[in-house]
C-alpha positions in Angstrom: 2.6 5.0 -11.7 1.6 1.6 -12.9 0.2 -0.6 -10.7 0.8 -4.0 -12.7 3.2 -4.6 -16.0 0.8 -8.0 -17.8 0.3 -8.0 -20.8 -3.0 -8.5 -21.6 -4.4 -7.7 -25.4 -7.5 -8.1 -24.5 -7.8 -5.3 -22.3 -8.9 -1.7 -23.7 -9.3 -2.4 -27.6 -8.3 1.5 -28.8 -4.7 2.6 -29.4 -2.8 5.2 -28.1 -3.8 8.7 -30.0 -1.8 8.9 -33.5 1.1 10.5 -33.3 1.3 10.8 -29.8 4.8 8.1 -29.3 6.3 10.8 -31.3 6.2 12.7 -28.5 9.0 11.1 -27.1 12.8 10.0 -28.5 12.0 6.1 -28.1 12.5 5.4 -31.9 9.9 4.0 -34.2 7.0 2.6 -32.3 6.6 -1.3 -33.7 3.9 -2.1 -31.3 1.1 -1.0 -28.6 -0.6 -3.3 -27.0 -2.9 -2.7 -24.0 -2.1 -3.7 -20.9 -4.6 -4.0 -17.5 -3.1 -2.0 -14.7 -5.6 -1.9 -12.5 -7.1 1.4 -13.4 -7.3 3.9 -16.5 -6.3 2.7 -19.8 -2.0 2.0 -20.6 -0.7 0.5 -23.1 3.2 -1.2 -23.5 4.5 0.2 -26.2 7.5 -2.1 -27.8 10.1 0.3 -29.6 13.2 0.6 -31.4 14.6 2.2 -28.0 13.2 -0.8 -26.0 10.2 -1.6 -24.4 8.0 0.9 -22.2 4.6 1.4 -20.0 2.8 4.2 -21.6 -0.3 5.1 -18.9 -3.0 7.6 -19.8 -4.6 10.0 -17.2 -8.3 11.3 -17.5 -7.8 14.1 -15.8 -4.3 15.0 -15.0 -3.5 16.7 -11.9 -0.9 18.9 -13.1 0.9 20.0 -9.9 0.9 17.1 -8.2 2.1 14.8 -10.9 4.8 17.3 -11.5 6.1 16.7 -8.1 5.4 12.8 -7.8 7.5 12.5 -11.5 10.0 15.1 -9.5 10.3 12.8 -6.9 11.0 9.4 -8.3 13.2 10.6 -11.0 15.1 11.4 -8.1 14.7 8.4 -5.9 16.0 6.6 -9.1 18.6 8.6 -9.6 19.6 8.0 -5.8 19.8 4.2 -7.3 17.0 3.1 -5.3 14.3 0.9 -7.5 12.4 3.2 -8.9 11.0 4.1 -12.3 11.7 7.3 -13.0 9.1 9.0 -16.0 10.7 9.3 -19.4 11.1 12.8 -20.5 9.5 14.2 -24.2 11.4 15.8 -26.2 10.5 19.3 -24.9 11.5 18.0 -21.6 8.0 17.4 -19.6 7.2 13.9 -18.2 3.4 14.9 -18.1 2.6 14.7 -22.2 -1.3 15.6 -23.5 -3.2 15.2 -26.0 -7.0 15.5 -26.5 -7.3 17.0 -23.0 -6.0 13.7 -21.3 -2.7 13.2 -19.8 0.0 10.5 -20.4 3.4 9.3 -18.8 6.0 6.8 -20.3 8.1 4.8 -18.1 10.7 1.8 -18.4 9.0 -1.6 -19.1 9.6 -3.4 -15.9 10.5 -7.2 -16.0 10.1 -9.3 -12.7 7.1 -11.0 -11.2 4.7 -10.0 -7.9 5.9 -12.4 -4.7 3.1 -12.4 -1.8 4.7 -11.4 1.5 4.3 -14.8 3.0 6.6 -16.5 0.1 9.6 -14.1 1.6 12.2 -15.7 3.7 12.8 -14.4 7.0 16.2 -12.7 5.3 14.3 -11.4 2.1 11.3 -9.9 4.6 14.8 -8.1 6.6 15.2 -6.6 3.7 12.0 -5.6 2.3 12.2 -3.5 5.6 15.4 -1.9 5.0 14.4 -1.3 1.4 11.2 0.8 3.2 13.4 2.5 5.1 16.1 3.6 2.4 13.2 5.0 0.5 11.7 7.1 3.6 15.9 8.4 4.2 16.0 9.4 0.5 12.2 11.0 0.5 12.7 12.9 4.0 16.2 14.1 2.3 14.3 14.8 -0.6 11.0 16.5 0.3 10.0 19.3 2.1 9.3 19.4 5.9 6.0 18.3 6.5 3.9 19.3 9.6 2.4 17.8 12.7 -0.9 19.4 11.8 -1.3 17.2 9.0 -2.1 14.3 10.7 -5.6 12.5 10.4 -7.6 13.0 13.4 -8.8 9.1 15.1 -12.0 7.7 14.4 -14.9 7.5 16.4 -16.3 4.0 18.2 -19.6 5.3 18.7 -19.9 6.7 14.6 -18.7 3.0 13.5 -21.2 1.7 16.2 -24.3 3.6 14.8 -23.2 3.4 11.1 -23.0 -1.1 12.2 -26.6 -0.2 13.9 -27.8 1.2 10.2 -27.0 -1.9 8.4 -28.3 -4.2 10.8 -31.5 -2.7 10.2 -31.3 -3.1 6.8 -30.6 -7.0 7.2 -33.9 -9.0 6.9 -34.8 -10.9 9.9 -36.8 -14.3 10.1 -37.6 -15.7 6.8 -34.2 -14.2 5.1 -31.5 -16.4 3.5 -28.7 -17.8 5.5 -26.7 -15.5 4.1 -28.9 -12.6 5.6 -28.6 -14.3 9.1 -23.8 -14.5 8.2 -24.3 -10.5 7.8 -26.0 -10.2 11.0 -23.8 -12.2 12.9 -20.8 -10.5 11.6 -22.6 -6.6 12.3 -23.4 -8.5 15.6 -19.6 -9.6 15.7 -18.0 -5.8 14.8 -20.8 -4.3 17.2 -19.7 -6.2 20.3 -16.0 -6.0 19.4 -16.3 -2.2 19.5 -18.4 -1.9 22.6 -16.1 -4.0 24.2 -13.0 -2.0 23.3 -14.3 1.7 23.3 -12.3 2.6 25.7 -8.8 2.0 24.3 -9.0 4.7 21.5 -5.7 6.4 20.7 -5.0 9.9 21.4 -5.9 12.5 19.0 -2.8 13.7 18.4 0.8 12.6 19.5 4.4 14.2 18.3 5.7 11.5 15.8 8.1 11.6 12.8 6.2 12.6 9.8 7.1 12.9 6.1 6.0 11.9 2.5 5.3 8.5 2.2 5.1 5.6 -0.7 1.0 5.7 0.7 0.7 1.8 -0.9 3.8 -0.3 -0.3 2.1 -3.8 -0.6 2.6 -7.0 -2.6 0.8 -5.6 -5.7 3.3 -3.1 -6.1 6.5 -4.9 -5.7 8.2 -6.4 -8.5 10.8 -9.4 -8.1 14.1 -10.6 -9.7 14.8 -14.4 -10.2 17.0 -14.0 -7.1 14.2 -12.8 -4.9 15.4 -9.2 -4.8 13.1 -6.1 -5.4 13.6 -4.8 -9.4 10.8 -2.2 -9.0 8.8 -0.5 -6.4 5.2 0.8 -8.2 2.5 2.7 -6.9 3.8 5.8 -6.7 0.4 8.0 -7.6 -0.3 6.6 -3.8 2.7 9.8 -2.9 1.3 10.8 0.6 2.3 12.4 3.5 2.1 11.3 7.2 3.3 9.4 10.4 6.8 7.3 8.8 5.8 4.6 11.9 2.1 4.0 10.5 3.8 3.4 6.9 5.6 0.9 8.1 3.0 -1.0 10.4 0.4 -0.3 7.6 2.8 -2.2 5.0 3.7 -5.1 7.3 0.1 -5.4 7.8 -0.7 -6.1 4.3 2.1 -8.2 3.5 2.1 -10.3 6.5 -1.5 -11.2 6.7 -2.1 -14.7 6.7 -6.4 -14.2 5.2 -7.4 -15.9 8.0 -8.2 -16.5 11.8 -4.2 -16.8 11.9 -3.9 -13.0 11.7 -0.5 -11.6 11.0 2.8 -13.5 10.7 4.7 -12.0 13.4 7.5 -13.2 12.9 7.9 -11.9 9.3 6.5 -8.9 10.9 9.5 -8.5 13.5 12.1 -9.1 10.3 10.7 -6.4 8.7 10.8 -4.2 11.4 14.1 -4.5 12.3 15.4 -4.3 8.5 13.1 -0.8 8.5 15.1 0.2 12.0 18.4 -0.5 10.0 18.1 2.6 7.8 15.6 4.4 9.2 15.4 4.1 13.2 12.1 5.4 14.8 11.6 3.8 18.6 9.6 1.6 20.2 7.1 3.8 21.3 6.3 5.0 17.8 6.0 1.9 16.7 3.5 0.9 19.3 1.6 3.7 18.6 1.3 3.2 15.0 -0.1 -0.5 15.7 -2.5 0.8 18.1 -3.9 3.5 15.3 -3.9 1.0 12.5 -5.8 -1.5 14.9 -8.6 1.3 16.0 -8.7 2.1 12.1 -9.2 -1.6 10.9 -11.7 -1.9 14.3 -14.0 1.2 13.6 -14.2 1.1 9.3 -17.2 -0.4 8.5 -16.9 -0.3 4.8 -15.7 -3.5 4.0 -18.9 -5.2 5.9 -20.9 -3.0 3.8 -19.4 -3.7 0.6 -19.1 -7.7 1.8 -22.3 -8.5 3.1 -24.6 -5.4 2.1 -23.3 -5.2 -1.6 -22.9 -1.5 -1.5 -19.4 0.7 -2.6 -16.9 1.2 -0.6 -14.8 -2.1 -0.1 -12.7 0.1 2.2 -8.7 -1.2 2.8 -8.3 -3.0 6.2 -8.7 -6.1 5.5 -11.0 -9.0 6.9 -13.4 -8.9 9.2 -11.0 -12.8 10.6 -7.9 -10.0 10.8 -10.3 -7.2 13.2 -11.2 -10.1 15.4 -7.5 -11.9 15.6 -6.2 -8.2 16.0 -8.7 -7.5 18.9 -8.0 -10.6 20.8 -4.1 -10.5 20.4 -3.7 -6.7 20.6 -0.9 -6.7 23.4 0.6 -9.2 21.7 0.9 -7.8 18.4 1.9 -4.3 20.7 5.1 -6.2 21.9 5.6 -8.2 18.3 6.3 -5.2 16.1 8.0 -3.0 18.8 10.5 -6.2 19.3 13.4 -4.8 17.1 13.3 -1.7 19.2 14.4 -3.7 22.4 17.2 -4.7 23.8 15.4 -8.8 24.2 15.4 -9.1 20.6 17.8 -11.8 19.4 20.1 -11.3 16.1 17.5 -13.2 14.3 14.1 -14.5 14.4 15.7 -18.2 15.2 17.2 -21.0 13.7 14.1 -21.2 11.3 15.1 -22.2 7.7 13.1 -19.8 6.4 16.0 -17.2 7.7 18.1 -16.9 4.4 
């Protein structure tokens, strides 16, 4: 599934194979230009039937594109924003040629809106969208088991993996950037000593179920009236815990880049639109927050790719988010499981950003 819809000609200078638009009843092609989505080479393709998002796959997994193109044709279908694959004429959304894969979807209009630009009302119902979608996929999808789950990672790994790199760091004589990456190994190093102790559980019963796996600003499209034309992303189609989805996604659209941390009040919105249509509990929520704190606290990758330079830029965020996180961890506990309590008032306040 696309990741972006901008044009941008510059982007991948080959054209689609010949003949391969003819695949699909879309009327005469009139133009392909390539597009950067982020990853792989697509292509929008303007037609006599309208415009579309042609995307082509290296290496196709067969099965498992069958069942994510299976799975948001019927999410769209359910009327949920969703672009369902467009068929070819012998009926397959999966189309090849040369031994690569390709899929053609709707052109998507709209524009991307960073969580923070949301009213307190439009964050409400980003939730509630979040939760319409896990309804429709646990209606829609098999049962999936508690064994699935990912076990919790290890303080004492992340602590000798932060020991490897500080040895790597030069010491006196090196560049003042040298003596930033210590200070921030240093940093991580003392933050998970001090906090080794309050590692989840490996394993706790929890509602599970296929997932979005990336619901984030980058895959959120926008209407001029602030509401959601297309959720993208779906080739992130995962299964787990439906609580850590929904911590994970207000973690990424509600962080502020800095020593602020998270907007917790856009948070709680978006909790309590998720509750709306699909209600968990508190302590689900809790425990989610508490996983996706330890995760952010023991992954090292990012201060390798940061500071080090190596692969690996890893997906939790700053190393400002760990330490905000760490100091306010009760805090942001009690923030996300607000909705869930009887305490929490109709509506963040009298803010004007509620609307």
């Amino acid at each position: 599934m696309p990741t972006s819809h901008s044009a941008d000609p510059g982007a991948g200078a080959e054209a689609p194979p010949p003949r391969l638009l003819s695949r699909w009843e879309i009327g005469a092609p009139a133009d392909a230009k390539a597009v950067e989505p982020g990853s792989g080479r697509c292509w929008r393709v303007d037609a006599a039937g309208g415009a579309y998002f042609l995307r082509e796959y290296a290496e196709p997994d067969r099965r498992r594109m069958r069942f994510q193109h299976a799975v948001t044709t019927a999410l769209d279908e359910a009327g949920l924003p969703v672009l369902a694959p467009v068929p070819a004429r012998g009926g397959r959304t999966l189309v090849t040629a040369a031994g690569r894969g390709y899929v053609l979807y709707p052109w998507v209009g709209g524009r991307g809106r960073g969580g923070l630009e949301l009213t307190f009302g439009q964050c409400e119902a980003l939730g509630e969208l979040l939760g319409r979608l896990h309804a429709a996929l646990d209606g829609l999808t098999p049962p999936v088991q508690q064994s699935l789950l990912v076990p919790t990672p290890r303080a004492a790994d992340a602590v000798a993996a932060v020991d490897a790199m500080l040895r790597d760091v030069p010491g006196d004589g090196g560049t003042d950037f040298d003596a930033l990456t210590a200070r921030r190994l240093r940093e991580r190093r003392e933050l998970l000593a001090e906090f080794a102790g309050h590692q989840p559980p490996e394993i706790e019963v929890t509602t599970v179920g296929h997932l979005h796996g990336s619901f984030d600003s980058a895959h959120l499209r926008y209407g001029g009236s602030g509401n959601v034309t297309a959720v993208l992303g779906w080739d992130g189609l995962t299964t787990g815990p439906v609580a850590g989805e929904v911590v994970r996604a207000a973690a990424r659209l509600f962080a502020c880049g800095d020593e602020r941390g998270l907007d917790l009040d856009r948070v709680q919105a978006f909790v309590r639109g998720h509750r709306s249509a699909f209600p968990l509990d508190a302590g689900q929520i809790q425990s989610a927050v508490h996983r996706e704190w330890w995760g952010r606290l023991c992954d090292v990758a990012a201060l390798r790719h940061r500071y080090l330079g190596e692969d690996g830029a890893g997906g939790r965020g700053s190393a400002a988010m760990v330490a905000w996180w760490s100091a306010q961890l009760d805090r942001t506990l009690d923030a996300f499981a607000a909705p869930y309590t009887g305490a929490y008032a109709d509506t963040p306040g009298d803010s004007p950003a509620f609307g």
